[in-house]
PDB file of N, CA, C and O in Angstrom:
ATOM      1  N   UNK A   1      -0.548  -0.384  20.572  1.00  0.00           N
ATOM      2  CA  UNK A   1       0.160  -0.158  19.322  1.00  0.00           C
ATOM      3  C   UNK A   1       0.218   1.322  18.987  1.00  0.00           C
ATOM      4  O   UNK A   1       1.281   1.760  18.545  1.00  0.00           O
ATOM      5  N   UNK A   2      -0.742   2.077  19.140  1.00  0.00           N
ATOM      6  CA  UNK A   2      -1.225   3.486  18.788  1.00  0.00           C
ATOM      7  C   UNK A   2      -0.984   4.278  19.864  1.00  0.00           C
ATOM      8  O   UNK A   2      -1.766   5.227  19.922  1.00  0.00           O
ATOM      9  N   UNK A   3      -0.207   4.232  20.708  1.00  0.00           N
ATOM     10  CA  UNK A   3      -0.464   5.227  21.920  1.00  0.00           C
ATOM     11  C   UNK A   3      -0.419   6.773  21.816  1.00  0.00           C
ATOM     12  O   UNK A   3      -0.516   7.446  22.842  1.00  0.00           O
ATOM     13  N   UNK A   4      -0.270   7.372  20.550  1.00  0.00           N
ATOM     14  CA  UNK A   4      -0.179   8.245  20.254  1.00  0.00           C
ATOM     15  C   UNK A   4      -1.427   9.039  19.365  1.00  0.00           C
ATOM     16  O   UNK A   4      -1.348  10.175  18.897  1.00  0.00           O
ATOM     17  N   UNK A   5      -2.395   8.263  19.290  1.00  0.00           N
ATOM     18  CA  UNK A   5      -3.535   8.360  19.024  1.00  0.00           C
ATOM     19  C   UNK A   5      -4.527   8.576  20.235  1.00  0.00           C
ATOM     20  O   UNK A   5      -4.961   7.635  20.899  1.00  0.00           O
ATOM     21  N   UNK A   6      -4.831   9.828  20.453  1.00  0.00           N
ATOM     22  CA  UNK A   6      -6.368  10.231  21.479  1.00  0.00           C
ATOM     23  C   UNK A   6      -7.379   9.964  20.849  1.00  0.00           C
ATOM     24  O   UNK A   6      -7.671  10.063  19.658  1.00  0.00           O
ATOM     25  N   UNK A   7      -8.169   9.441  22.175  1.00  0.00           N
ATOM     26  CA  UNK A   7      -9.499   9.242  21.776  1.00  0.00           C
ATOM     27  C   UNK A   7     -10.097  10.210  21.952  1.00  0.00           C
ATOM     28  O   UNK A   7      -9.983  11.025  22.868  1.00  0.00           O
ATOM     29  N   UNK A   8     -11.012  10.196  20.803  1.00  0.00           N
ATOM     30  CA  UNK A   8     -11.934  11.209  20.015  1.00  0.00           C
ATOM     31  C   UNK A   8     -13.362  11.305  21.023  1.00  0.00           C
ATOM     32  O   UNK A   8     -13.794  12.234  21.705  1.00  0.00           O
ATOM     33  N   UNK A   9     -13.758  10.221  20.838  1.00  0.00           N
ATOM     34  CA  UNK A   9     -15.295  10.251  21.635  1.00  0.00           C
ATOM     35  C   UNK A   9     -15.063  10.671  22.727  1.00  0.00           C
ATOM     36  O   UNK A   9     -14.027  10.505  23.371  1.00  0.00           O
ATOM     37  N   UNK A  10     -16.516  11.565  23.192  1.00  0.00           N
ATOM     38  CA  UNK A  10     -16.667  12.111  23.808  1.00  0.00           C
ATOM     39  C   UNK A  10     -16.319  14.006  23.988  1.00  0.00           C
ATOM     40  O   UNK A  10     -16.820  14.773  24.810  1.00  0.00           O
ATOM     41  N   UNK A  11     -15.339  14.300  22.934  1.00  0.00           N
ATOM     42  CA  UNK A  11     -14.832  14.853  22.989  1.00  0.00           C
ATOM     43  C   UNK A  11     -15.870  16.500  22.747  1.00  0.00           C
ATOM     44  O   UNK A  11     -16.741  16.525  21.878  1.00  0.00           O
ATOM     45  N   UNK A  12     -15.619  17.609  23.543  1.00  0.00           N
ATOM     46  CA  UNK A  12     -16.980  19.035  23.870  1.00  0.00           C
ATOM     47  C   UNK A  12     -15.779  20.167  23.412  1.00  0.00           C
ATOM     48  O   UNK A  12     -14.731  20.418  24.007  1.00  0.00           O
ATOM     49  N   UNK A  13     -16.274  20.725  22.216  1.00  0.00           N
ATOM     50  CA  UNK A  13     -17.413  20.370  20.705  1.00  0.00           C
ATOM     51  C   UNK A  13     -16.527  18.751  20.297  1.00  0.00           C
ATOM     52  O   UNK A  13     -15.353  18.396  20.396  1.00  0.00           O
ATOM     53  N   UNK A  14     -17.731  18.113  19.839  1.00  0.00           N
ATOM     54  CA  UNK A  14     -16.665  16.935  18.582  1.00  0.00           C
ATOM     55  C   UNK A  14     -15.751  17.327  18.375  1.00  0.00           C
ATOM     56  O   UNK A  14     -15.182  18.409  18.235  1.00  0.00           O
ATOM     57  N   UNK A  15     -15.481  15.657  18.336  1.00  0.00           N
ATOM     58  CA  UNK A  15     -14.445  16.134  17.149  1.00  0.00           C
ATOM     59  C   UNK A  15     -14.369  16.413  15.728  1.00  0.00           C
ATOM     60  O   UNK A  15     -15.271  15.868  15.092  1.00  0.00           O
ATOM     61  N   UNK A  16     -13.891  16.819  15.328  1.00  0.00           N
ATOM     62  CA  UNK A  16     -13.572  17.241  14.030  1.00  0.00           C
ATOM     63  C   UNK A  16     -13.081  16.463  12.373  1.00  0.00           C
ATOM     64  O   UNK A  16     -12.219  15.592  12.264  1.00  0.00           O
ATOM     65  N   UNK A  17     -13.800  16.994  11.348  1.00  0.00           N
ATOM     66  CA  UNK A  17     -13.106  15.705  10.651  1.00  0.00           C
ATOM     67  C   UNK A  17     -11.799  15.753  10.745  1.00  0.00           C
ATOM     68  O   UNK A  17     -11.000  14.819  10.684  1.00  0.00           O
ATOM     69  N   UNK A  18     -11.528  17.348  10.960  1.00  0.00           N
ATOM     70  CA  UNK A  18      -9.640  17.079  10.595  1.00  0.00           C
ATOM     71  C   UNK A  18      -8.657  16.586  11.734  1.00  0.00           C
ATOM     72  O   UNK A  18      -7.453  16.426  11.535  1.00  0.00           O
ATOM     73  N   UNK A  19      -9.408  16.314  13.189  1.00  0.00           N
ATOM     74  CA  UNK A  19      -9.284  15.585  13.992  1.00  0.00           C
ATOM     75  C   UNK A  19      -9.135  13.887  13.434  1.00  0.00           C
ATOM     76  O   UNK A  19      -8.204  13.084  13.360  1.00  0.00           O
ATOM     77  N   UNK A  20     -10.359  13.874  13.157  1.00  0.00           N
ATOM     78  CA  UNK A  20     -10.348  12.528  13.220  1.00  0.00           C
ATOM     79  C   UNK A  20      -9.457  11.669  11.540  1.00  0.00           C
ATOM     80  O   UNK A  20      -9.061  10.523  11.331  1.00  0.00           O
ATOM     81  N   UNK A  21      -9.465  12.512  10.967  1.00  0.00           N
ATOM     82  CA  UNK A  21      -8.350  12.534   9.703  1.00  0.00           C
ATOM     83  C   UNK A  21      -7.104  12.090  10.309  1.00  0.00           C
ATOM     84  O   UNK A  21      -6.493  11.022  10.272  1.00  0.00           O
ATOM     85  N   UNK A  22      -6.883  13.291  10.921  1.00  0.00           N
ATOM     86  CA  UNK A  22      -5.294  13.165  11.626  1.00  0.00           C
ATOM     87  C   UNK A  22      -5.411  12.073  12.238  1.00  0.00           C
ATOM     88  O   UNK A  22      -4.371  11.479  11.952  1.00  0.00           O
ATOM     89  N   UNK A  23      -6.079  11.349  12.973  1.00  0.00           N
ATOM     90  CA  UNK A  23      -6.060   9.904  13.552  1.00  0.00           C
ATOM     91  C   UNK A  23      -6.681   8.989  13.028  1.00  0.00           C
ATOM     92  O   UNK A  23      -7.199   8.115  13.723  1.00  0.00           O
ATOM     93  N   UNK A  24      -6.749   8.989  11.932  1.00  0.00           N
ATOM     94  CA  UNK A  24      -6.409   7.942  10.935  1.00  0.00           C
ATOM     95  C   UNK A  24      -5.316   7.672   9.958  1.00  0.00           C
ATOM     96  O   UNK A  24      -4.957   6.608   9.454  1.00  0.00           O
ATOM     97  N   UNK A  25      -4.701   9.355   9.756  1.00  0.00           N
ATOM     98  CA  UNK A  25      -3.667   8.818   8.899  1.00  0.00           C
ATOM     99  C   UNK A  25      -2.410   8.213  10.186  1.00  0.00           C
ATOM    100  O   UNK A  25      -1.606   7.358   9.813  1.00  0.00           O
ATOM    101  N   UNK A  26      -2.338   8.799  11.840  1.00  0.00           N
ATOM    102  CA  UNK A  26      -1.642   8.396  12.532  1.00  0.00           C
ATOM    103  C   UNK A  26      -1.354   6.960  12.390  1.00  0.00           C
ATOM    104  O   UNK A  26      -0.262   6.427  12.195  1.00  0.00           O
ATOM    105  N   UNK A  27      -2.977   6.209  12.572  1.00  0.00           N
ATOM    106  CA  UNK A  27      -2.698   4.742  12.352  1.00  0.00           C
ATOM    107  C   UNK A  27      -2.742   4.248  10.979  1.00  0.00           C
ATOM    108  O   UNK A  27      -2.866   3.024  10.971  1.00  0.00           O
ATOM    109  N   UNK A  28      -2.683   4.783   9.781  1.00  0.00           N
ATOM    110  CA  UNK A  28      -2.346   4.073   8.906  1.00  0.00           C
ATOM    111  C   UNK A  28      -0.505   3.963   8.850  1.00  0.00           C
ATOM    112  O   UNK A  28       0.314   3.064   8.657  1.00  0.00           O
ATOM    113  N   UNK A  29      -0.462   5.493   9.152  1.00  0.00           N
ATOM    114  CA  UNK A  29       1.264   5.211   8.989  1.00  0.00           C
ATOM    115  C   UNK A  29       2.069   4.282   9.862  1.00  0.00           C
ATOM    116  O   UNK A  29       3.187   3.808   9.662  1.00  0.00           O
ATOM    117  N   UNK A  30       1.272   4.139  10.839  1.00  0.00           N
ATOM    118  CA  UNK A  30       1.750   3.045  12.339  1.00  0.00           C
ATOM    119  C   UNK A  30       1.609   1.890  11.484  1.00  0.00           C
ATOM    120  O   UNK A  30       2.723   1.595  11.053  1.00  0.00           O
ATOM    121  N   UNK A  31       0.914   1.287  11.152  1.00  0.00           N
ATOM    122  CA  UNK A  31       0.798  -0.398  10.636  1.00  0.00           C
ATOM    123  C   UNK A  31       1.034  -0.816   9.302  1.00  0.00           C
ATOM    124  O   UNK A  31       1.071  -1.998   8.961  1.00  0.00           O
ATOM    125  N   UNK A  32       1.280   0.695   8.125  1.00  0.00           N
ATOM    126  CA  UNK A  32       1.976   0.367   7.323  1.00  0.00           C
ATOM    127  C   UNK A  32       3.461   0.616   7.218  1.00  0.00           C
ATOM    128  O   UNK A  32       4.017   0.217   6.194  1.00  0.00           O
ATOM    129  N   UNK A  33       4.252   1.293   8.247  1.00  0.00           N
ATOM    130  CA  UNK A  33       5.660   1.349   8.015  1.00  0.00           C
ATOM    131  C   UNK A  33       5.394   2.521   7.129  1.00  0.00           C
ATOM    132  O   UNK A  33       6.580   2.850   7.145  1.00  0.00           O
ATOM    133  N   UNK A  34       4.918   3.314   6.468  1.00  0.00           N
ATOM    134  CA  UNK A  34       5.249   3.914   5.732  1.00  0.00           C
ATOM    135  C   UNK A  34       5.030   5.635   6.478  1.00  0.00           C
ATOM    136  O   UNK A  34       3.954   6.132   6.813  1.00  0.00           O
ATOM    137  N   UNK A  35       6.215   6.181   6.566  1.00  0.00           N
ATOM    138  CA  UNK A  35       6.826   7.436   7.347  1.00  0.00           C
ATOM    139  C   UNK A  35       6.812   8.506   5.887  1.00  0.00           C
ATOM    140  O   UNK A  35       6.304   9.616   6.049  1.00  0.00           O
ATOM    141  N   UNK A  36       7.141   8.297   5.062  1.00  0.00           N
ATOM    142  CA  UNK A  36       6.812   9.701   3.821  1.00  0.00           C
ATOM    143  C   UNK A  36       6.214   8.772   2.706  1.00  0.00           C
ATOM    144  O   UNK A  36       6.070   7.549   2.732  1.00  0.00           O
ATOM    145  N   UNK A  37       5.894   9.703   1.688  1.00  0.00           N
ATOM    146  CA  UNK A  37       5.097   8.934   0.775  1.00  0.00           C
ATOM    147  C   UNK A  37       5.995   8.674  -0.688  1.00  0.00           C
ATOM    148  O   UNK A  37       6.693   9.591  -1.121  1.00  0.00           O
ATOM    149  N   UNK A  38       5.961   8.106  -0.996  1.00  0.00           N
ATOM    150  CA  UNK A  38       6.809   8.171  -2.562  1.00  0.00           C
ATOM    151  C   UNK A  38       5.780   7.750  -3.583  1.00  0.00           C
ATOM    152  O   UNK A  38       4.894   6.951  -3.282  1.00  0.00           O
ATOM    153  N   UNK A  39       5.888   8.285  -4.803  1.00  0.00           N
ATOM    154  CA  UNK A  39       4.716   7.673  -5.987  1.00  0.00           C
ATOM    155  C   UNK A  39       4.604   5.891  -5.652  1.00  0.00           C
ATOM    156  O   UNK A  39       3.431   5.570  -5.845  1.00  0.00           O
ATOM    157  N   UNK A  40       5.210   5.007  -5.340  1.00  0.00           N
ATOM    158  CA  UNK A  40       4.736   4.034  -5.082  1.00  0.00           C
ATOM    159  C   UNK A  40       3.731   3.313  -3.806  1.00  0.00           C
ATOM    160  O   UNK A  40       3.125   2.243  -3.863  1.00  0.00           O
ATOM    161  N   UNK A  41       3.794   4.300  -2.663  1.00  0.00           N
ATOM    162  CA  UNK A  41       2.874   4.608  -1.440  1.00  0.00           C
ATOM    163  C   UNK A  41       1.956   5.017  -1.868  1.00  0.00           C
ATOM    164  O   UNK A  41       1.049   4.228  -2.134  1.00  0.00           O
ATOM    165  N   UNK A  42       1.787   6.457  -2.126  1.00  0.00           N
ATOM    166  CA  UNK A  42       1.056   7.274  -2.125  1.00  0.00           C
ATOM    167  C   UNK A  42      -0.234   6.735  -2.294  1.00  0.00           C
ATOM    168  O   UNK A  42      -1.012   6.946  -1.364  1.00  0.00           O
ATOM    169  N   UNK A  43      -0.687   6.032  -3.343  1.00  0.00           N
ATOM    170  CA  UNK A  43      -2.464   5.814  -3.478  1.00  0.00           C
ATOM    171  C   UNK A  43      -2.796   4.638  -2.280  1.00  0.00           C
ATOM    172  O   UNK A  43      -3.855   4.534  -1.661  1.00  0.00           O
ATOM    173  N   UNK A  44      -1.997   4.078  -2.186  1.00  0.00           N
ATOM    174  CA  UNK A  44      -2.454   2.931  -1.263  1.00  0.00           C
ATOM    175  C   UNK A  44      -2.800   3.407  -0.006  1.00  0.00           C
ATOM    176  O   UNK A  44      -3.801   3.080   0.632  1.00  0.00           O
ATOM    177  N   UNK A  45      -1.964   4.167   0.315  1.00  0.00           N
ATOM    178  CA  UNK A  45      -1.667   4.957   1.886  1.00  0.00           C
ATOM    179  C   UNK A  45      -3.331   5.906   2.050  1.00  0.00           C
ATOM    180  O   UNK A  45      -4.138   5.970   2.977  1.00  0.00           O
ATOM    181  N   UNK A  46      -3.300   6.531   0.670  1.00  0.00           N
ATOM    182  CA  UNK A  46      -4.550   7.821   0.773  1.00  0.00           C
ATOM    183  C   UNK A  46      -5.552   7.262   1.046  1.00  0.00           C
ATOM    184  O   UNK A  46      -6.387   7.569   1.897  1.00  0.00           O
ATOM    185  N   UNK A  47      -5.528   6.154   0.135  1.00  0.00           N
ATOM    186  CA  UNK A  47      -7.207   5.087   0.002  1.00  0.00           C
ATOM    187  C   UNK A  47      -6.969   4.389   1.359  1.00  0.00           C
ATOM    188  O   UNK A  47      -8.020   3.806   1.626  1.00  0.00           O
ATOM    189  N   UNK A  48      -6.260   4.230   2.122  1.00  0.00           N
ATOM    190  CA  UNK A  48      -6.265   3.374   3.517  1.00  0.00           C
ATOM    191  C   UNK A  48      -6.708   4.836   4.497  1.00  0.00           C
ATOM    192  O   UNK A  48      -7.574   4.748   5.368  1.00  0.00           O
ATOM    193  N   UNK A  49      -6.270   5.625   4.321  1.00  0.00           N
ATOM    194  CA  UNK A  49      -6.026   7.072   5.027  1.00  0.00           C
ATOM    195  C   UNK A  49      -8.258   7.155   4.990  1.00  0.00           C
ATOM    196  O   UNK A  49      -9.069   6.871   5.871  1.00  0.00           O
ATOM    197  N   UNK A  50      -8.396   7.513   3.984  1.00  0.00           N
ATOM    198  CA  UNK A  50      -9.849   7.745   3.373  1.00  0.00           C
ATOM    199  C   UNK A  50     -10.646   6.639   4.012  1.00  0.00           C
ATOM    200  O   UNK A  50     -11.741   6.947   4.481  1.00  0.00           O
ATOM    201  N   UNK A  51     -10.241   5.402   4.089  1.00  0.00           N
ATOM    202  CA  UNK A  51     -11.336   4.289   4.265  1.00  0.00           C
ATOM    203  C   UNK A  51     -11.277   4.365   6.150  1.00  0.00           C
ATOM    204  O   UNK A  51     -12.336   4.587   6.736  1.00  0.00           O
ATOM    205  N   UNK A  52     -10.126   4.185   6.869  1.00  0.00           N
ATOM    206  CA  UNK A  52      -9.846   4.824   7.753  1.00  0.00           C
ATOM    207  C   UNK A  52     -11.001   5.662   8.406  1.00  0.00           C
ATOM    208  O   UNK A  52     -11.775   5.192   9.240  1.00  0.00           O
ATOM    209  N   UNK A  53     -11.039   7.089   7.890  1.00  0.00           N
ATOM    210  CA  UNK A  53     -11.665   8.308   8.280  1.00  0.00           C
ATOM    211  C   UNK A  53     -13.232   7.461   8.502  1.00  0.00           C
ATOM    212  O   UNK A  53     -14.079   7.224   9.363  1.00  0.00           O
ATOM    213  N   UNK A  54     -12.972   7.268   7.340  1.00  0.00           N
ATOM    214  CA  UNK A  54     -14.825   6.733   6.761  1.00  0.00           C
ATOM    215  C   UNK A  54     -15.544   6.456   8.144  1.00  0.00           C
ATOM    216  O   UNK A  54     -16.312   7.149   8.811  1.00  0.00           O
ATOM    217  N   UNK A  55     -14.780   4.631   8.413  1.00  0.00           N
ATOM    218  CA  UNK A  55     -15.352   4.011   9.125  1.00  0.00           C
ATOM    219  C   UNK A  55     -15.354   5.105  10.610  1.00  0.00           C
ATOM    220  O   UNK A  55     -16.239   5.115  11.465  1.00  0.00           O
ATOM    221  N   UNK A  56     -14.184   5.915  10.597  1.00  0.00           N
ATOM    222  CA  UNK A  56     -14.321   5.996  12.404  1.00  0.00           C
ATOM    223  C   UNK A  56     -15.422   6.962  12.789  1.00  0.00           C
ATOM    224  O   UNK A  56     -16.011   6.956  13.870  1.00  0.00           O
ATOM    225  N   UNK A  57     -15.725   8.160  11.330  1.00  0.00           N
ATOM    226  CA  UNK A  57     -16.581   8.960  11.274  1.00  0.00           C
ATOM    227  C   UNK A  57     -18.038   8.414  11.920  1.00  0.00           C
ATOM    228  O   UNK A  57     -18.698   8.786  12.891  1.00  0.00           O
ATOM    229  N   UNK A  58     -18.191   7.545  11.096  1.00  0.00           N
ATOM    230  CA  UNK A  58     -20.185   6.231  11.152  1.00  0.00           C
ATOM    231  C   UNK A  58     -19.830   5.728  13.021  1.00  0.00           C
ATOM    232  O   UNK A  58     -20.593   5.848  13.980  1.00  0.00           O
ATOM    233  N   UNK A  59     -18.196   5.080  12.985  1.00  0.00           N
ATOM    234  CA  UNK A  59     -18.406   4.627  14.284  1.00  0.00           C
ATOM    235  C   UNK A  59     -18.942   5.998  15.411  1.00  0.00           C
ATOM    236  O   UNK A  59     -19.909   5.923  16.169  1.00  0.00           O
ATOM    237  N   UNK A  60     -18.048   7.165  15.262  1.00  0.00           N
ATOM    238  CA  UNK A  60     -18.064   8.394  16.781  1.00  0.00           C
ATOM    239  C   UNK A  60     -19.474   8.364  16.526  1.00  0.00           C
ATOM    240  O   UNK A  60     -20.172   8.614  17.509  1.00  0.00           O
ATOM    241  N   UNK A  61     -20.259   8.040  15.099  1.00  0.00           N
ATOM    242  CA  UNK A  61     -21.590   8.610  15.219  1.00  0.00           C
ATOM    243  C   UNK A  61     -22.890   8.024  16.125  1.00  0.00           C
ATOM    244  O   UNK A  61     -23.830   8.491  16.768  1.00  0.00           O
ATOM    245  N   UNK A  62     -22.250   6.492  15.708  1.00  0.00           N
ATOM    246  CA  UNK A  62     -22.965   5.255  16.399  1.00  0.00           C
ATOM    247  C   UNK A  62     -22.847   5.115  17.463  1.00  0.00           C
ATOM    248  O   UNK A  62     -23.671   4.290  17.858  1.00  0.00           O
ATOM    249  N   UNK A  63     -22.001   5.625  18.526  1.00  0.00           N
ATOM    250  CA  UNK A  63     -21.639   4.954  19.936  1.00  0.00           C
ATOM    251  C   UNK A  63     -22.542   6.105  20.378  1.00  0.00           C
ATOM    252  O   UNK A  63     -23.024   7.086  19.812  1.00  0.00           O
ATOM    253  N   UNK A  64     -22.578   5.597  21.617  1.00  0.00           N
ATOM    254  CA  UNK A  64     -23.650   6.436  22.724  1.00  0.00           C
ATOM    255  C   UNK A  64     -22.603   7.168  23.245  1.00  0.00           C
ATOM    256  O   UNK A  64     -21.418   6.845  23.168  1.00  0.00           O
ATOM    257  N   UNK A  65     -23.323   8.775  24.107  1.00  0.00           N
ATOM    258  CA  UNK A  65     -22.489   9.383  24.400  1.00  0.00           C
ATOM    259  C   UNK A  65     -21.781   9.120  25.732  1.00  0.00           C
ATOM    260  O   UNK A  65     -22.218   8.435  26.657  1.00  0.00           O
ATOM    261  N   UNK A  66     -20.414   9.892  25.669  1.00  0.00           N
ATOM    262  CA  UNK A  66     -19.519   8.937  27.234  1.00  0.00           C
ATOM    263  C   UNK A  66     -20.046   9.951  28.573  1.00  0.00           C
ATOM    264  O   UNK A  66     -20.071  11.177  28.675  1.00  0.00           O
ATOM    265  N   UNK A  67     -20.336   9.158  29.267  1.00  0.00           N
ATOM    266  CA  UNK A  67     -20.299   9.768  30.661  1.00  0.00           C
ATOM    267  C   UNK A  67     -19.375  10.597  30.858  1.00  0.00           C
ATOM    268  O   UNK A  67     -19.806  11.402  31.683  1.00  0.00           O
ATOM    269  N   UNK A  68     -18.435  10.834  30.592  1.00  0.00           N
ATOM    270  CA  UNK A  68     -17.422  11.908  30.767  1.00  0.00           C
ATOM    271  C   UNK A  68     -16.558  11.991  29.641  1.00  0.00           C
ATOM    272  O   UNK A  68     -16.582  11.044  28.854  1.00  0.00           O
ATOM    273  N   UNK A  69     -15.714  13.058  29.395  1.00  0.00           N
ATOM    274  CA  UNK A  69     -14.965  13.481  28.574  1.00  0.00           C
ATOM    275  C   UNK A  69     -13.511  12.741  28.375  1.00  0.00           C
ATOM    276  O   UNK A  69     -13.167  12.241  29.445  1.00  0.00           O
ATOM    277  N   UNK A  70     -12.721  12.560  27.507  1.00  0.00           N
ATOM    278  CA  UNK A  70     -11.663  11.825  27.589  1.00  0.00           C
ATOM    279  C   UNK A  70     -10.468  12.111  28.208  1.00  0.00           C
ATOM    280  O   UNK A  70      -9.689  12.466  27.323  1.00  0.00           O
ATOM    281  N   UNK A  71      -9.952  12.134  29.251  1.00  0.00           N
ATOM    282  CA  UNK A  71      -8.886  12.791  29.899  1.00  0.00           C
ATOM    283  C   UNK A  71      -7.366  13.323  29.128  1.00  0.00           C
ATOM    284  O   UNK A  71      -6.456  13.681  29.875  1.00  0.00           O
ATOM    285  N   UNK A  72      -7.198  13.345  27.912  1.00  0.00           N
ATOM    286  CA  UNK A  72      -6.252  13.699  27.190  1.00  0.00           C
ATOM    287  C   UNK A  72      -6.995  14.266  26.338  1.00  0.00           C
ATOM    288  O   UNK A  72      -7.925  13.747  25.720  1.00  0.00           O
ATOM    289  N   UNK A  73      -6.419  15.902  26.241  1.00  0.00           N
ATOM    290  CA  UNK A  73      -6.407  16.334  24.794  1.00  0.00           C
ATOM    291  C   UNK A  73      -6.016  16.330  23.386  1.00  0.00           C
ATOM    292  O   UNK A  73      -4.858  16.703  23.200  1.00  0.00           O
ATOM    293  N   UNK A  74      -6.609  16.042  22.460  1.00  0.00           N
ATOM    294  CA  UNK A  74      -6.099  15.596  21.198  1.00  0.00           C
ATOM    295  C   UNK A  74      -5.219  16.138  21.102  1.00  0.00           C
ATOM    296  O   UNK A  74      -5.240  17.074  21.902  1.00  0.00           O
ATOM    297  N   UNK A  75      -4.047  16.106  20.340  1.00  0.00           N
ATOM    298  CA  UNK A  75      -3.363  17.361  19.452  1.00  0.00           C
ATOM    299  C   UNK A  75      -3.229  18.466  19.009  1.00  0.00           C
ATOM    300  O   UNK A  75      -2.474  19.409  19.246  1.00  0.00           O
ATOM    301  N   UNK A  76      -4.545  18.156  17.911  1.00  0.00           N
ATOM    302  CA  UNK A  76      -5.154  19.394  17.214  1.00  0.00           C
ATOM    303  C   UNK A  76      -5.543  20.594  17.694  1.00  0.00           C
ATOM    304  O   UNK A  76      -5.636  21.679  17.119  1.00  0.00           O
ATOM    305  N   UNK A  77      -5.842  20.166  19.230  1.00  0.00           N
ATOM    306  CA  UNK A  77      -6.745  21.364  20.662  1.00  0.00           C
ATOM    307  C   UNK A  77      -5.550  21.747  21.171  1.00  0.00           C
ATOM    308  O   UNK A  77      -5.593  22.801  21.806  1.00  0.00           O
ATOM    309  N   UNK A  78      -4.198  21.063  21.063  1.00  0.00           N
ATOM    310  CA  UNK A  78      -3.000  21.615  21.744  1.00  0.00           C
ATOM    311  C   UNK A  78      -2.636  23.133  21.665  1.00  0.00           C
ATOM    312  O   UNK A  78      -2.370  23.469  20.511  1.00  0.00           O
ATOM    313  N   UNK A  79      -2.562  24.037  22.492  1.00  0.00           N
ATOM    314  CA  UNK A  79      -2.247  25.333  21.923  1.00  0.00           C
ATOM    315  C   UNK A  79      -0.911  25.232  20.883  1.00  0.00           C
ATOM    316  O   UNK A  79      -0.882  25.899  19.849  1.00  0.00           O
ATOM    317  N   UNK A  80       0.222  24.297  21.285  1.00  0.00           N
ATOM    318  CA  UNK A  80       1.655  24.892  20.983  1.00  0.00           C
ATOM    319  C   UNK A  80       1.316  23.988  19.641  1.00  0.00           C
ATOM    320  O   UNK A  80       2.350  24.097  18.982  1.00  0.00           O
ATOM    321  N   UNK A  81       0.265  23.025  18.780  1.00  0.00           N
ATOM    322  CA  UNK A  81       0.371  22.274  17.802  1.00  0.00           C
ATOM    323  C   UNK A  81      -0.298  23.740  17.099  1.00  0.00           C
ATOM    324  O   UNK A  81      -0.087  24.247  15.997  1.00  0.00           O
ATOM    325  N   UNK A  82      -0.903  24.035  17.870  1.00  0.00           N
ATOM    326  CA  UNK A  82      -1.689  25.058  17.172  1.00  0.00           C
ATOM    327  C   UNK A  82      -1.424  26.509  16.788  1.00  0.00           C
ATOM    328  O   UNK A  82      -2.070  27.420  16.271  1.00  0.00           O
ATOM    329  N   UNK A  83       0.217  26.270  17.422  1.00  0.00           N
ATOM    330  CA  UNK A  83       0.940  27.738  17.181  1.00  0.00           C
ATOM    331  C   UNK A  83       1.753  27.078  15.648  1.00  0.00           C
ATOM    332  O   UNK A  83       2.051  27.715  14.638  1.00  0.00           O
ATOM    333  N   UNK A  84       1.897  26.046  15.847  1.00  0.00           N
ATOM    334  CA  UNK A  84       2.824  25.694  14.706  1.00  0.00           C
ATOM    335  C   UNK A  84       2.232  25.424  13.443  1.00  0.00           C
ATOM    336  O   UNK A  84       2.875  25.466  12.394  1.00  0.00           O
ATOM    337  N   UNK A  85       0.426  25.009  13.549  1.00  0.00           N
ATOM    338  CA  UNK A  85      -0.173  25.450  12.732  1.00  0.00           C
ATOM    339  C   UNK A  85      -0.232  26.286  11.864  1.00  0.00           C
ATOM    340  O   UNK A  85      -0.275  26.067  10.653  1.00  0.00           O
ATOM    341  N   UNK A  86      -0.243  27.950  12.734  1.00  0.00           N
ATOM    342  CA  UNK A  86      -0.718  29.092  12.465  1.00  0.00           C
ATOM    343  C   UNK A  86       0.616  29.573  11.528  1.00  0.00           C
ATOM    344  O   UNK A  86       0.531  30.174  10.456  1.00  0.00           O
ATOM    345  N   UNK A  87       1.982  29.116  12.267  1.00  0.00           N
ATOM    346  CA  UNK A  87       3.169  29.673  12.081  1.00  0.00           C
ATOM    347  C   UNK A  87       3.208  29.051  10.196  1.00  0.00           C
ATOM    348  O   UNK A  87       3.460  29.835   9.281  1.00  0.00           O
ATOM    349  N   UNK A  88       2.998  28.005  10.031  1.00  0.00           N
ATOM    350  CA  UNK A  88       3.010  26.979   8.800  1.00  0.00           C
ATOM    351  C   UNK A  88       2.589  28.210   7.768  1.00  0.00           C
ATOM    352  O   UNK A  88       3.150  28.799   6.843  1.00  0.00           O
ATOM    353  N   UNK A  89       1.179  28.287   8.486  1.00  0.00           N
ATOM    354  CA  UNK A  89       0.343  28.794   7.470  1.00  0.00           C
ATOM    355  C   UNK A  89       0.302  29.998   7.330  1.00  0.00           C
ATOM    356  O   UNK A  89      -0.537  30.487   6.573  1.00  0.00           O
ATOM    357  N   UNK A  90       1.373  30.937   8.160  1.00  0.00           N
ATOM    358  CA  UNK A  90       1.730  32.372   7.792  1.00  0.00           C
ATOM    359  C   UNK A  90       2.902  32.573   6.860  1.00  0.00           C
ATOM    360  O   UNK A  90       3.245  33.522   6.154  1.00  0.00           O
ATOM    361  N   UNK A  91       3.557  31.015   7.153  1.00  0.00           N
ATOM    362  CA  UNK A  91       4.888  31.518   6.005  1.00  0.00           C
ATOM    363  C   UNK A  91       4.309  31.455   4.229  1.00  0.00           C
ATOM    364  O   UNK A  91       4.768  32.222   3.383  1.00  0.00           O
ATOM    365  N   UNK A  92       3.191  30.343   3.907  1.00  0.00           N
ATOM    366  CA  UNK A  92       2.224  29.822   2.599  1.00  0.00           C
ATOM    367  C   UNK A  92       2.142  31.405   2.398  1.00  0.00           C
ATOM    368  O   UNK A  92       1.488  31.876   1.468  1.00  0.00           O
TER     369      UNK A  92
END
């Protein structure tokens, strides 16, 4: 369903909350249909977004560590996500 979601575990350093943020709001927006937010989304989406994070945070904490690293890089580690990052946050 999510194929656009990397897995986190395992991942040298952790991952990150804003990693693992970003892949939660990925799959909230996947299974709720909801692509932008409008005042009638919005709290439902955040509080799914938030509860989301929660659990996956306790889970990366709970699992044992992986024998090896996950063969895809998240996103967030992408250089060119990370140029568009930088670019975002030079125009602010």
């Amino acid at each position: 369903m999510c194929r656009n979601i990397t897995t986190l575990r395992g991942l040298e350093p952790s991952a990150t909350a804003e990693e693992i943020e970003a892949a939660a709001r990925q799959y909230v927006r996947k299974v709720s249909g909801v692509q932008s937010l409008s005042d009638a989304t919005r709290d439902p989406f955040e509080a799914a977004v938030a509860e989301v994070t929660a659990t996956t945070t306790r889970l990366l904490a709970e699992l044992p560590d992986r024998r090896r690293p996950p063969a895809n890089v998240p996103p967030l580690r992408r250089p060119e996500v990370q140029a568009r990052i930088a670019a975002k946050a030079a125009k602010s």
